[in-house]
C-alpha positions, 0 to 999 in steps of 0.5 A: 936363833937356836933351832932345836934337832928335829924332824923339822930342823933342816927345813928350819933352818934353811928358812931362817938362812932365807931370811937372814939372806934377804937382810932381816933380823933374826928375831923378827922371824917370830914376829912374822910366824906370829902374825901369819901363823899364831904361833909365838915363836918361829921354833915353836912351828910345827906345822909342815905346811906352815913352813912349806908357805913360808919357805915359798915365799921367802924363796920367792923374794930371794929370786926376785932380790937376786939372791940364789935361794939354793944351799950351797951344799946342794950345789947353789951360790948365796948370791948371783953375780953382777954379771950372771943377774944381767944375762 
């Protein structure tokens, strides 16, 4: 999926490392911003709040999953460890 430069790109695309994380395919992203927003297509979302609630959630069921949420440029892993989940 091809997320246009914009003032909206970086959270965007953070959204969709989320959810790719988290195991889902790429186009099903639209299907859930569709149904959850109106909007046709994921790239086509322009509402900051929008993708602030998204980002939440997604985020959410990466902690819940055991995945590190956190970029790997902000100082975060993509996944925790086995024995990190288990302290």
């Amino acid at each position: 999926m091809d997320i246009p430069a914009g003032p909206l790109a970086r959270q965007k695309r953070y959204i969709l490392m989320l959810w790719c994380l988290l195991g889902y395919e790429p186009r099903s992203l639209d299907a859930r911003v569709s149904k959850q927003f109106g909007v046709e297509t994921f790239v086509w979302l322009t509402d900051p709040a929008a993708l602030a609630t998204l980002a939440k959630d997604l985020w959410s069921r990466c902690r819940k999953a055991g995945i590190d949420p956190e970029p790997a440029e902000a100082g975060g892993t993509r996944r925790e460890t086995a024995t990190a989940m288990a302290k």
